[in-house]
DRENVOZA-270922 format. One line per field, with one value per residue (C-alpha): x, y negated, z negated; residue in three letters; residue number from 1. Coordinates in steps of 0.2 Angstrom, whole numbers, plus 5000, padded with zeros to 4 digits. Layout:
c1 X / ...
c2 Y / ...
c3 Z / ...
resn ALA / ...
resi NUM / ...
***
This chain:
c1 5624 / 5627 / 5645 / 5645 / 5663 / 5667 / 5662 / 5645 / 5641 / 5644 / 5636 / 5622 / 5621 / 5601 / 5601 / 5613 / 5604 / 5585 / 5593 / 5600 / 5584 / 5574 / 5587 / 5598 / 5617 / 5627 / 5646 / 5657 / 5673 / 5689 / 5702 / 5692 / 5693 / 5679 / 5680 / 5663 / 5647 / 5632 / 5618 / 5601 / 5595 / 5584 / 5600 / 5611 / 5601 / 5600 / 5617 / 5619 / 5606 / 5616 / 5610 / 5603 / 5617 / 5612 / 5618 / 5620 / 5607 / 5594 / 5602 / 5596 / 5578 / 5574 / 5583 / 5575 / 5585 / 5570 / 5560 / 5574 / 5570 / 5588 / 5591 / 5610 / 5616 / 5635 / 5648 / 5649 / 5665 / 5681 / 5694 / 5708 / 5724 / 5738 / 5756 / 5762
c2 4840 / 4825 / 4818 / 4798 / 4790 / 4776 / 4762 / 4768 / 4771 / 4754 / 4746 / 4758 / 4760 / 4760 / 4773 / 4784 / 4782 / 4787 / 4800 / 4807 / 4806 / 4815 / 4826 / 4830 / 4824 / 4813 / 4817 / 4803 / 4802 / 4795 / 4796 / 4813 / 4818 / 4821 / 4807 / 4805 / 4812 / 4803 / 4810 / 4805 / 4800 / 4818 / 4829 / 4820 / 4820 / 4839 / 4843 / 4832 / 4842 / 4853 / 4871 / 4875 / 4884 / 4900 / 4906 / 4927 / 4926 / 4917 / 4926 / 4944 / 4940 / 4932 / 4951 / 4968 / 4975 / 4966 / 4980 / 4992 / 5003 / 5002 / 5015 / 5009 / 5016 / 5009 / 5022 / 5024 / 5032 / 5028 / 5016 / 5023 / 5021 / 5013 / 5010 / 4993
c3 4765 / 4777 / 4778 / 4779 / 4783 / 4768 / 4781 / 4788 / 4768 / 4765 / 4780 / 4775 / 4757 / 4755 / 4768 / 4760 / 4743 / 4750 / 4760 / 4742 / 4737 / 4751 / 4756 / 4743 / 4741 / 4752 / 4754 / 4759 / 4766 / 4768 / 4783 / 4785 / 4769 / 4756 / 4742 / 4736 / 4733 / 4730 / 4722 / 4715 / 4697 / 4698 / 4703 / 4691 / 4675 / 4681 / 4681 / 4663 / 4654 / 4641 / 4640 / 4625 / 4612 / 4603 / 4589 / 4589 / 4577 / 4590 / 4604 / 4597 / 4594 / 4611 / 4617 / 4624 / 4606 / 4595 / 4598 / 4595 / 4577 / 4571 / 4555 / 4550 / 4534 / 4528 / 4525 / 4507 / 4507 / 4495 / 4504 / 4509 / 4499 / 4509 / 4501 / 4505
resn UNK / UNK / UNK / UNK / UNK / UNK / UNK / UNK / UNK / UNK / UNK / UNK / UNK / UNK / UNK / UNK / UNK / UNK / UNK / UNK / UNK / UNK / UNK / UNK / UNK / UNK / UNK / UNK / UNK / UNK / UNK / UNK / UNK / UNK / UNK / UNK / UNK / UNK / UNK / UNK / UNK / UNK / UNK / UNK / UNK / UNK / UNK / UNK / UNK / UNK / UNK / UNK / UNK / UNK / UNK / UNK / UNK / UNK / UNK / UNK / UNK / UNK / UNK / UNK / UNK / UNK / UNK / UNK / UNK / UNK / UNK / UNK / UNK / UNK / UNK / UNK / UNK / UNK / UNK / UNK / UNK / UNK / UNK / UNK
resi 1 / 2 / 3 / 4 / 5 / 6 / 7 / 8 / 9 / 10 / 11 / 12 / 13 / 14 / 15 / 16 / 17 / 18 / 19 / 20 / 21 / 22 / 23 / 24 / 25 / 26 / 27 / 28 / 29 / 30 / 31 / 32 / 33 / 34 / 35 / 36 / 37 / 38 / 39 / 40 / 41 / 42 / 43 / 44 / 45 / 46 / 47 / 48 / 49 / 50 / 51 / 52 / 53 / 54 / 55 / 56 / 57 / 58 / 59 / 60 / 61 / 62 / 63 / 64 / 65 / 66 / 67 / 68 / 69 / 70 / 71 / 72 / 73 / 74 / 75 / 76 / 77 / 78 / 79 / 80 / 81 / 82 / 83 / 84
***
């Protein structure tokens, strides 16, 4: 990532934007310190994309388990009795 200090970046602003887009994102800097980050339209609708949620549901049946013969049988056993 090139470092641009705050006043080249301005001086040079459509520079530091087509360098963003050819060669990914620009840092820049103030007193020394890293301020700013420019990046392009691509890399930032990139990083905005939401992941798609799943629900456990979904989860499992994109899984390795789907192919997994489950025989589950509920224990049909009495509740204990607890004295409260």
């Amino acid at each position: 990532m090139r470092r641009w200090q705050l006043q080249e970046a301005k001086a040079k602003l459509s520079e530091v934007v087509k360098s963003s887009q050819e060669e990914g994102p620009q840092e820049i800097s103030v007193r020394g310190e890293p301020a700013a980050v420019v990046l392009s339209a691509a890399d930032y609708d990139r990083l905005r994309r939401k992941r798609q949620k799943l629900t456990i549901d979904a989860f499992l049946r994109r899984s390795a388990a789907v192919k997994v013969d489950l025989e589950l049988e509920r224990d049909r056993s009495p509740a204990r009795s607890v004295d409260l």
